[in-house]
KOLFI-764253 format. One line per 4 residues: number of its first residue (from 1); their letters; for each residue x, y, z of N, C-alpha, C, O, CB. Coordinates in Angstrom, 1 decimal. Glycine has a CB too. Example, Ala and Ser with C-alpha at 12.3 -4.5 7.8 and 13.67 -1.06 7.14 Angstrom:
1	as	13.2 -5.7 7.8 12.3 -4.5 7.8 13.2 -3.3 7.8 14.2 -3.3 8.5 11.3 -4.5 9.0 | 12.8 -2.2 7.1 13.7 -1.1 7.1 12.9 0.0 7.9 13.4 1.1 8.0 14.1 -0.6 5.7
REM end
This chain:
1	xxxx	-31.4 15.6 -12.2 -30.8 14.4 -12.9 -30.8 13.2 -12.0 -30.3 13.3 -10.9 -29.4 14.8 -13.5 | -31.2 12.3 -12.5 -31.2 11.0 -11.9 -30.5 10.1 -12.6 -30.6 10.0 -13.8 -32.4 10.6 -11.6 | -29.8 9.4 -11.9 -28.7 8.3 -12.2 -28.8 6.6 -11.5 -28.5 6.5 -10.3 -27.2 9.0 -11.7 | -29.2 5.5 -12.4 -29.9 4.9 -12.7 -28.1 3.7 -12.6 -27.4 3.9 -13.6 -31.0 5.3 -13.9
5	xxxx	-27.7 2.9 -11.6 -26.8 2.4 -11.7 -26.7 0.9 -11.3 -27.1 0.6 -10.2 -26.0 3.1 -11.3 | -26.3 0.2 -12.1 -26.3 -1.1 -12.3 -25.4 -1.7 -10.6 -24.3 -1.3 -10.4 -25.5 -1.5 -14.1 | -26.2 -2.5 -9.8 -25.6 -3.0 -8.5 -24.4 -3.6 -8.6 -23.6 -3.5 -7.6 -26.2 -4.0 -8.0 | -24.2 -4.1 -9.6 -22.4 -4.6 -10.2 -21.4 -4.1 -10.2 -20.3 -4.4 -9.8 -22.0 -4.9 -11.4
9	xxxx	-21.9 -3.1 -10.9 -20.8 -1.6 -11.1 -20.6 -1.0 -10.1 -19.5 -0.9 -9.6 -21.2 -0.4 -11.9 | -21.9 -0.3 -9.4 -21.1 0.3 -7.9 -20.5 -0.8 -6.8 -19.9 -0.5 -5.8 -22.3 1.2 -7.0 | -20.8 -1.8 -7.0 -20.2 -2.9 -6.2 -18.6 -2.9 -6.9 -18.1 -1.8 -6.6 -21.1 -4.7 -6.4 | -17.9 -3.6 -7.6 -17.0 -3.2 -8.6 -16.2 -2.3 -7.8 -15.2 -2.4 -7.1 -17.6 -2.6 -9.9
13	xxxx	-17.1 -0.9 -8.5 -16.3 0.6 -8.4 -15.8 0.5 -6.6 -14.7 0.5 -6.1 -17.8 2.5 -8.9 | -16.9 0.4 -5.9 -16.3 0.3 -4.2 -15.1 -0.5 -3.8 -14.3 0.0 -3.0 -17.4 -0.4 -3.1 | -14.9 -1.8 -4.5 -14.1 -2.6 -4.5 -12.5 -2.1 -4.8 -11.4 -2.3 -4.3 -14.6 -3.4 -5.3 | -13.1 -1.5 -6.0 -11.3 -1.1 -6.9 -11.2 0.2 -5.9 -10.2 0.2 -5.2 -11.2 -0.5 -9.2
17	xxxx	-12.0 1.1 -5.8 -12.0 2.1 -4.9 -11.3 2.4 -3.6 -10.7 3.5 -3.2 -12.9 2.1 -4.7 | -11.5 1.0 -3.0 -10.6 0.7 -1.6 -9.6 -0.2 -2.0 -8.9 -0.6 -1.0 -11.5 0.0 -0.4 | -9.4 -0.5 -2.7 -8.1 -1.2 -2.9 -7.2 0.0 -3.3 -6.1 0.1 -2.8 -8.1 -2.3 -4.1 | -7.6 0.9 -4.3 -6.5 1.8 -4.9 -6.4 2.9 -3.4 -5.5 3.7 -3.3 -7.0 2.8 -6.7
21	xxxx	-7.3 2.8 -2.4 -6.7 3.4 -1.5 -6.3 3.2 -0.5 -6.0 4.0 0.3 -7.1 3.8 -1.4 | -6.0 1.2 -0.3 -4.7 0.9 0.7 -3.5 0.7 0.2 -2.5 0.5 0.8 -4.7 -0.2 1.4 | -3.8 0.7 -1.4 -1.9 1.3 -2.1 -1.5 2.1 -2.3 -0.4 2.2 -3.0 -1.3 1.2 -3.1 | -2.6 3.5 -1.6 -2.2 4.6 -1.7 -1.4 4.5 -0.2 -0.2 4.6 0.0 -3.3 5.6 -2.0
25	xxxx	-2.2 4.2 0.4 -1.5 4.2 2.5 -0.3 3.2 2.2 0.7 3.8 2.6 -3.0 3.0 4.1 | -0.1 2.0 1.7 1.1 1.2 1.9 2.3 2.3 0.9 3.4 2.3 1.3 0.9 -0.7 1.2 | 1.9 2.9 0.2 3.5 3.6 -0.6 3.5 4.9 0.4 4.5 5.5 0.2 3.4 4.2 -2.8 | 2.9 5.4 1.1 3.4 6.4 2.3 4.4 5.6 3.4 5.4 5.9 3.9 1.9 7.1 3.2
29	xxxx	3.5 4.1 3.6 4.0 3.7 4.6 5.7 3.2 3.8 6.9 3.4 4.2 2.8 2.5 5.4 | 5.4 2.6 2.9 6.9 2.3 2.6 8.4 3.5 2.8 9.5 3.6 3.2 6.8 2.0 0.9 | 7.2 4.5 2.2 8.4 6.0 2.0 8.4 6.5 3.3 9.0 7.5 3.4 8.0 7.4 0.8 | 8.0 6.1 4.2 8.3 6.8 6.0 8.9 6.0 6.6 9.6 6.3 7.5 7.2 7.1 7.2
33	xxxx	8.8 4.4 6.1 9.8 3.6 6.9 11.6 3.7 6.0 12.6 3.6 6.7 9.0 1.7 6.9 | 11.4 3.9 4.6 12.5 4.5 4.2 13.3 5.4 4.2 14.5 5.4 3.8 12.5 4.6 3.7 | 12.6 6.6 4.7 13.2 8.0 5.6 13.3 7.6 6.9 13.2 8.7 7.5 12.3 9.4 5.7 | 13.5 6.4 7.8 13.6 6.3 9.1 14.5 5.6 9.5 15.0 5.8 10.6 12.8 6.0 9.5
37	xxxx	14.8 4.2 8.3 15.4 3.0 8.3 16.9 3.7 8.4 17.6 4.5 7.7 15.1 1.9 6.9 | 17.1 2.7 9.9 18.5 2.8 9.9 19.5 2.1 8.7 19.6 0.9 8.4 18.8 2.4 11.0 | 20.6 3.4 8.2 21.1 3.2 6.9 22.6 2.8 7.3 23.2 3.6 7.9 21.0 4.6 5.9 | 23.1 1.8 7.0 24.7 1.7 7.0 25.1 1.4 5.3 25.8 2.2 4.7 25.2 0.3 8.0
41	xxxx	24.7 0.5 4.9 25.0 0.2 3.6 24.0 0.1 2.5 24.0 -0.1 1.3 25.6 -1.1 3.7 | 23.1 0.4 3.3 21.5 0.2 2.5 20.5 -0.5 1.7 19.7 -0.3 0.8 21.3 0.9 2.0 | 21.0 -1.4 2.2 20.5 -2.6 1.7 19.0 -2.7 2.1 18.0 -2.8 1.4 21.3 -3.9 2.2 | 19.3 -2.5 3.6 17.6 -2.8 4.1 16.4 -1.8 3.7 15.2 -2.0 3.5 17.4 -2.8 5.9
45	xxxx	17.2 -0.2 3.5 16.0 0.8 2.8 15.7 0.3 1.5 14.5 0.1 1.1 16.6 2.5 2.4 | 16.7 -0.1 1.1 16.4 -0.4 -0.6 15.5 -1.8 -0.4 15.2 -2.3 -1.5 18.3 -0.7 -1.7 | 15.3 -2.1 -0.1 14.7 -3.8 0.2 13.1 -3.3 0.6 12.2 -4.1 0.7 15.8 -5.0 1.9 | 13.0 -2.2 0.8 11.5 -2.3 1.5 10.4 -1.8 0.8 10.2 -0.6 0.9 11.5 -1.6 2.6
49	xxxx	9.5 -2.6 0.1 8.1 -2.4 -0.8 6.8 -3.0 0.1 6.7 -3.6 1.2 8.3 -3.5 -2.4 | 5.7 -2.5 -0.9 4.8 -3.0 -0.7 4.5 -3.9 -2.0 5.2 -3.9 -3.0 4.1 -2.2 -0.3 | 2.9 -5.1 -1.6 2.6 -5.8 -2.4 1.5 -5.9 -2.8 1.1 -6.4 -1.8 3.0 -6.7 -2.3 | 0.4 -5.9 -3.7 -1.3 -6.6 -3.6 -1.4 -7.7 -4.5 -0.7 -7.9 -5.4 -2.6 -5.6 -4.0
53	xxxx	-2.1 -8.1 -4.1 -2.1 -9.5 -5.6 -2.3 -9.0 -6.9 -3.0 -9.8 -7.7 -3.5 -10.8 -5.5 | -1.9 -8.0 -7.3 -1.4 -7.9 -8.4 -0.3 -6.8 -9.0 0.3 -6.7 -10.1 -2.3 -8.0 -8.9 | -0.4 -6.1 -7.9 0.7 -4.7 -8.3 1.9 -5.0 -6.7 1.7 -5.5 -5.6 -0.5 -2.5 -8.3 | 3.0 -4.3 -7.5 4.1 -4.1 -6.2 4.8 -3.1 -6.6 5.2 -3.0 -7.8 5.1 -5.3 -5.7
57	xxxx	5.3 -2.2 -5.4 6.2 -1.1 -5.5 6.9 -1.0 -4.6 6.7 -1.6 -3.6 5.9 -0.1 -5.7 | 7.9 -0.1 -4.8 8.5 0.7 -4.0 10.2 -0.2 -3.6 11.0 0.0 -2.6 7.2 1.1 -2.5 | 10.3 -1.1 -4.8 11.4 -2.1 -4.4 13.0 -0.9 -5.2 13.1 -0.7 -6.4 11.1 -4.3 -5.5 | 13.6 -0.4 -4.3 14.8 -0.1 -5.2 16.0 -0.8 -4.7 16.3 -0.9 -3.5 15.1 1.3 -5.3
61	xxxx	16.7 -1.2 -5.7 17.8 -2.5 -5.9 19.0 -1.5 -5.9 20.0 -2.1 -5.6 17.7 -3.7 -7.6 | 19.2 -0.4 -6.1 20.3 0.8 -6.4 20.9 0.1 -7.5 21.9 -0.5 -7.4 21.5 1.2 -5.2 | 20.1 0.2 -8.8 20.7 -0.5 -10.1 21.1 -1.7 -10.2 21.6 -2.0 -11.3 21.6 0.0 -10.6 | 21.1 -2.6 -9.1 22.3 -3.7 -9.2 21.3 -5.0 -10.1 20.5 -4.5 -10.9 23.0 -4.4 -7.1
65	xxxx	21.3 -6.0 -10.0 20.1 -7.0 -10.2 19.4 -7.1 -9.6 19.4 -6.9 -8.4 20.2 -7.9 -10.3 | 17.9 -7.9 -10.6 16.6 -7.2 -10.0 16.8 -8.2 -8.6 17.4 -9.3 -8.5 14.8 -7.4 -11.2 | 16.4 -7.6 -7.7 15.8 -8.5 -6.1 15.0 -9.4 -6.2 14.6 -9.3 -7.4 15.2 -7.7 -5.0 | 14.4 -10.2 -5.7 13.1 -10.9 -4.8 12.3 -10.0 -4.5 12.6 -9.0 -3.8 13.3 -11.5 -3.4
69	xxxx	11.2 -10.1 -5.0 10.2 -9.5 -4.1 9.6 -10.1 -2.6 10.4 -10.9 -2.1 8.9 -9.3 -5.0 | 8.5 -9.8 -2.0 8.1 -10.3 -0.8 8.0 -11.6 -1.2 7.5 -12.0 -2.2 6.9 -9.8 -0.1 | 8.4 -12.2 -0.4 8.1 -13.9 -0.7 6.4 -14.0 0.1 5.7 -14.8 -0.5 9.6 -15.3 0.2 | 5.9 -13.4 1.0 4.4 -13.8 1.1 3.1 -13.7 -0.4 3.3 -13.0 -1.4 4.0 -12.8 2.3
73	xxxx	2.1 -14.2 -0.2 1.0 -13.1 -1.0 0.1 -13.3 -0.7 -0.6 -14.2 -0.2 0.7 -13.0 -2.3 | 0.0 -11.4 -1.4 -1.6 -10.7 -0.8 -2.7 -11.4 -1.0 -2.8 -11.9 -2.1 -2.0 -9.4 -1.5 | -3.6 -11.6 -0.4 -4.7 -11.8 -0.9 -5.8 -10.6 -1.5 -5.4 -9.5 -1.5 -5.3 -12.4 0.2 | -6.9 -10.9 -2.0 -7.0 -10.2 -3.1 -7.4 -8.4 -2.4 -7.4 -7.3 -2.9 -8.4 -11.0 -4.2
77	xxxx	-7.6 -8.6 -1.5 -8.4 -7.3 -0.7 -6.9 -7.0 0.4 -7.2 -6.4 1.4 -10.3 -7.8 0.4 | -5.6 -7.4 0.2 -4.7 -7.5 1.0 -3.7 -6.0 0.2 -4.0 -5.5 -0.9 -4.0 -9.2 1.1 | -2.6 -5.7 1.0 -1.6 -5.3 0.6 -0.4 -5.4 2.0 -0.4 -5.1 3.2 -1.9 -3.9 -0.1 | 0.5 -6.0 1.1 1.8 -6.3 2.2 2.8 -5.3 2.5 3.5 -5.1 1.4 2.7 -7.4 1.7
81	xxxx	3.3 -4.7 3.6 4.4 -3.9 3.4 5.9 -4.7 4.3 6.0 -4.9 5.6 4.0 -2.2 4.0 | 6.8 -5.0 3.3 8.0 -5.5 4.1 9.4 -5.2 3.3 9.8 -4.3 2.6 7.9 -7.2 4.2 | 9.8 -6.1 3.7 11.3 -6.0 3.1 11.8 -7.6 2.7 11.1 -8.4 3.2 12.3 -5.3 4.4 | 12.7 -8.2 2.1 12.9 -9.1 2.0 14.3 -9.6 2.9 14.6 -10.7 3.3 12.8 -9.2 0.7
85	xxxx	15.2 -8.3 3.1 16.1 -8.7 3.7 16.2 -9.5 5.2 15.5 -9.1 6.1 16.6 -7.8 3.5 | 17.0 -10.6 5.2 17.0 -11.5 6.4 17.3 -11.2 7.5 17.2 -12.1 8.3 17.6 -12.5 6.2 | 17.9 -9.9 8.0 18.3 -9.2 8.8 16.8 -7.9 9.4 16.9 -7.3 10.4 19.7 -8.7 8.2 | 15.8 -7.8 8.7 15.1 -6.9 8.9 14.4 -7.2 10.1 14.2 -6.3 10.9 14.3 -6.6 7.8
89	xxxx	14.1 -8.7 10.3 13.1 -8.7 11.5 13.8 -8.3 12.7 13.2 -7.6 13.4 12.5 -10.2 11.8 | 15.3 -8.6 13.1 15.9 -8.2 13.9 16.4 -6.5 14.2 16.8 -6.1 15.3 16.8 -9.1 13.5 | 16.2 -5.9 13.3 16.3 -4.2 13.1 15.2 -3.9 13.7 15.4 -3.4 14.9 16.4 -3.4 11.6 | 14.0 -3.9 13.4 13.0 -4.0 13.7 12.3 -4.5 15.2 11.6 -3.9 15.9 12.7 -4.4 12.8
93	xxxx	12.7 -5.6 15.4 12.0 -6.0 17.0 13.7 -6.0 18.0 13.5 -6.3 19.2 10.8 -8.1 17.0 | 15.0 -5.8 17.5 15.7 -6.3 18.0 16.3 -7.7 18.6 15.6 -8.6 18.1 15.5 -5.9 18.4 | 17.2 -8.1 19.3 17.7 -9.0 19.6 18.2 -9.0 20.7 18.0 -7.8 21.1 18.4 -9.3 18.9 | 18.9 -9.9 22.0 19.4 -9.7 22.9 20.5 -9.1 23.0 20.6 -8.5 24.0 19.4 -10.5 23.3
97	xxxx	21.4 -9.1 22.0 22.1 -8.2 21.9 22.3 -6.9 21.0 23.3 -6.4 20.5 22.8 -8.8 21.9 | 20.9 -6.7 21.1 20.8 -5.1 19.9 19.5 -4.7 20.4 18.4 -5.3 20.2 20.8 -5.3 17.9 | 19.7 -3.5 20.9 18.3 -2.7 20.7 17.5 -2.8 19.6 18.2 -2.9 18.6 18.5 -1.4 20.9 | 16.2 -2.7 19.2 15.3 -2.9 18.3 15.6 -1.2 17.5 15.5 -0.2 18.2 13.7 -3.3 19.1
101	xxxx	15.8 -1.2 16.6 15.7 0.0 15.7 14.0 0.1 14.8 14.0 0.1 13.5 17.1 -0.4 14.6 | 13.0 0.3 15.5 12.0 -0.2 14.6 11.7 0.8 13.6 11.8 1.9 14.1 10.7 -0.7 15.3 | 11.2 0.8 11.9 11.1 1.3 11.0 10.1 0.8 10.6 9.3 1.7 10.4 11.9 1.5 10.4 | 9.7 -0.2 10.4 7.8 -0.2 9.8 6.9 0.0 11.1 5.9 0.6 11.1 7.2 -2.2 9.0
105	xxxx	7.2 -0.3 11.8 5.8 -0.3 13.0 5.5 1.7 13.1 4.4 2.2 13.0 6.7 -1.3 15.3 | 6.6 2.5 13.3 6.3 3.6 13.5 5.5 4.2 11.9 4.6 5.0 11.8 7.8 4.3 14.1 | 5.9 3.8 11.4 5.8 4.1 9.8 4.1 4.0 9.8 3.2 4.9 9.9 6.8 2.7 8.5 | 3.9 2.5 9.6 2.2 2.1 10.1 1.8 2.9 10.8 0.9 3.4 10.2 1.9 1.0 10.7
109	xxxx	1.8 3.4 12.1 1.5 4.0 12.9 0.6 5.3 12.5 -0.6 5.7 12.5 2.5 4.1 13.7 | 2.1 5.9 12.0 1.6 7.3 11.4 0.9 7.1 9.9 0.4 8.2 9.8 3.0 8.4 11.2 | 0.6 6.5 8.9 0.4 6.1 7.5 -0.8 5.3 7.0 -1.7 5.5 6.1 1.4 5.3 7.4 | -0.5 4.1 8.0 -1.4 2.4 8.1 -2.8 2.6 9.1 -3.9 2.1 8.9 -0.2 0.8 9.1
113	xxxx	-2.5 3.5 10.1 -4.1 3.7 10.7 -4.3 4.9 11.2 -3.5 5.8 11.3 -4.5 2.7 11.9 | -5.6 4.9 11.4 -6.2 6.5 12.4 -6.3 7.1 11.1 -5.9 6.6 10.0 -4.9 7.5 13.8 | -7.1 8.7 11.3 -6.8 10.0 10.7 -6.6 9.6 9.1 -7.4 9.4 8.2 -5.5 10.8 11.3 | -5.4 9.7 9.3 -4.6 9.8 7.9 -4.8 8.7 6.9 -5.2 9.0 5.7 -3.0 9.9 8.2
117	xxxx	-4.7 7.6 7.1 -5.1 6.2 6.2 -6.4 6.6 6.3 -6.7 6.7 5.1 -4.7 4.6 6.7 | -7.6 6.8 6.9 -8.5 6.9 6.5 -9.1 7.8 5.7 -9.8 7.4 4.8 -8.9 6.8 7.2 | -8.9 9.3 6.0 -8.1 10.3 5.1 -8.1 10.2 3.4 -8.7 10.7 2.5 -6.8 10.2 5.5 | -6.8 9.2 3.5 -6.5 8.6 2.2 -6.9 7.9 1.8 -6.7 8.1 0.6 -5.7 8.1 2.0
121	xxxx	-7.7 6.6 2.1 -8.2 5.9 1.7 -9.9 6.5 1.3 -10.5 6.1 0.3 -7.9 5.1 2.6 | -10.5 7.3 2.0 -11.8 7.8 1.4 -11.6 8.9 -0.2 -12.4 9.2 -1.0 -12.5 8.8 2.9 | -10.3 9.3 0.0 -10.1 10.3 -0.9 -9.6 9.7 -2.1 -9.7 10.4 -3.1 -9.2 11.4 -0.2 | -8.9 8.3 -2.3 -8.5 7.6 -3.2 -9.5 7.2 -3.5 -10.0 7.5 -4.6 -7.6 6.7 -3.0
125	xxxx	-10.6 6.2 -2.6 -11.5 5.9 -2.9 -12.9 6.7 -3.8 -13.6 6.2 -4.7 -11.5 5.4 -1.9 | -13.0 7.4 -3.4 -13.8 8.2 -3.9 -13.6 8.8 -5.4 -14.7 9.1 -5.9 -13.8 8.9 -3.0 | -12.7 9.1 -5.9 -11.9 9.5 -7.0 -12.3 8.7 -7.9 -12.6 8.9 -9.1 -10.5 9.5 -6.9 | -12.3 7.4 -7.2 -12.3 6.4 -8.1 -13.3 5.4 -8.7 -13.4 4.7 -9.7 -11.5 5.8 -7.7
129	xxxx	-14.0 5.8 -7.5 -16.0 5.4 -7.9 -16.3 6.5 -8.5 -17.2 6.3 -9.3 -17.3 5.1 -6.4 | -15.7 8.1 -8.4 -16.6 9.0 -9.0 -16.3 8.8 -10.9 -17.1 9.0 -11.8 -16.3 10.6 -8.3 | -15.1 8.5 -11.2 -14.2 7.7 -12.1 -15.5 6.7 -13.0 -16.1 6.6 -14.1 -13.0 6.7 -11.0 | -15.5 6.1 -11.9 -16.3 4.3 -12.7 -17.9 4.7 -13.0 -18.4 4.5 -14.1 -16.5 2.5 -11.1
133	xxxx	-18.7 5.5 -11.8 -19.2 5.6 -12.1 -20.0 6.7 -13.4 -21.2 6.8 -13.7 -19.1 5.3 -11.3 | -19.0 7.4 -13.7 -19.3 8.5 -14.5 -19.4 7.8 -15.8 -20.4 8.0 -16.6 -18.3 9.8 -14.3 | -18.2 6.8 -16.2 -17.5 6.5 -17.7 -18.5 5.0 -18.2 -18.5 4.4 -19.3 -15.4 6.0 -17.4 | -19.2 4.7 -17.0 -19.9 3.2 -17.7 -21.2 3.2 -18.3 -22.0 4.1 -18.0 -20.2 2.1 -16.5
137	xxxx	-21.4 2.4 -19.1 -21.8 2.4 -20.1 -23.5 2.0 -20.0 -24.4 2.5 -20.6 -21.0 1.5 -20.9 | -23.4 0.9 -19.0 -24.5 0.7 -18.6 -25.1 1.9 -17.6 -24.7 2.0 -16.4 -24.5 -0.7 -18.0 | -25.9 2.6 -18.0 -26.7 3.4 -17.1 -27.7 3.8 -18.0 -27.9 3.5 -19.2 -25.9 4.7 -16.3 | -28.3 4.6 -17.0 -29.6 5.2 -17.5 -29.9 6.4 -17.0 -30.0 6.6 -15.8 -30.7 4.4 -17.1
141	xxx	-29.9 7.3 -17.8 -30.0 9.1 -16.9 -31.3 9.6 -17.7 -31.6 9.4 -18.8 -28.4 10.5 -17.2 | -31.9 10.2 -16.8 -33.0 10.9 -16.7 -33.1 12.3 -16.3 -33.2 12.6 -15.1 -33.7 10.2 -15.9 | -33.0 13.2 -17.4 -33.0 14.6 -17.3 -34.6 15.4 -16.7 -34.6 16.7 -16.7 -32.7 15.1 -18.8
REM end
């Protein structure tokens, strides 16, 4: 069987392909920096999502009113992982008078590169061109 596929579409399909698989890597990275984040009142766990220019997750408010999301944005091949709270940069890199507590950098580490994001990202990716390419309309097959 030969499969006959329009350059658009597998261009396309590669595109959405790797995108759905660095929002697969940013919602691990969110949920390892939220199992790590030092908790007192928890504001800052609850504060921490990711973003792409057009989807965002992982924001929980603990029911109260809705939050801010990241005030940066993604660009279209981007995804952001932060927090909004104004205290986070300081947890994170520290201060002169506070040791650094860091929770996204270790998070990334294990999640955001090497092995495992790549891992994830071929395995999202791939799902998802096998997806596009199977269901489109334009083709041509030859038995």
């Amino acid at each position: 069987m030969i499969k006959v596929i329009k350059h658009g579409d597998a261009k396309a399909a590669v595109r959405e392909g790797t995108k759905a698989g660095m929002i697969d890597c940013a919602i691990k990275v969110v949920s390892q920096a939220k199992a790590i984040t030092p908790v007192q009142k928890g504001r800052l766990r609850n504060s921490i999502m990711w973003k792409s220019s057009d989807k965002e997750g992982g924001l929980n408010n603990g029911g109260g009113a809705k939050a801010p999301a990241l005030d940066s944005k993604a660009g279209d091949m981007e995804v952001l992982v932060g927090s909004n709270v104004e205290y986070s940069t300081y947890q994170e890199f520290g201060t002169r008078y506070m040791a650094p507590q860091p929770f996204l950098r270790p998070s990334i580490a294990i999640h955001g590169h090497g092995k495992d994001a790549a891992e994830t990202m071929k395995k999202r990716a791939q799902e998802v061109m096998k997806g596009k390419l199977e269901e489109g309309q334009d083709r041509v097959k030859f038995f």
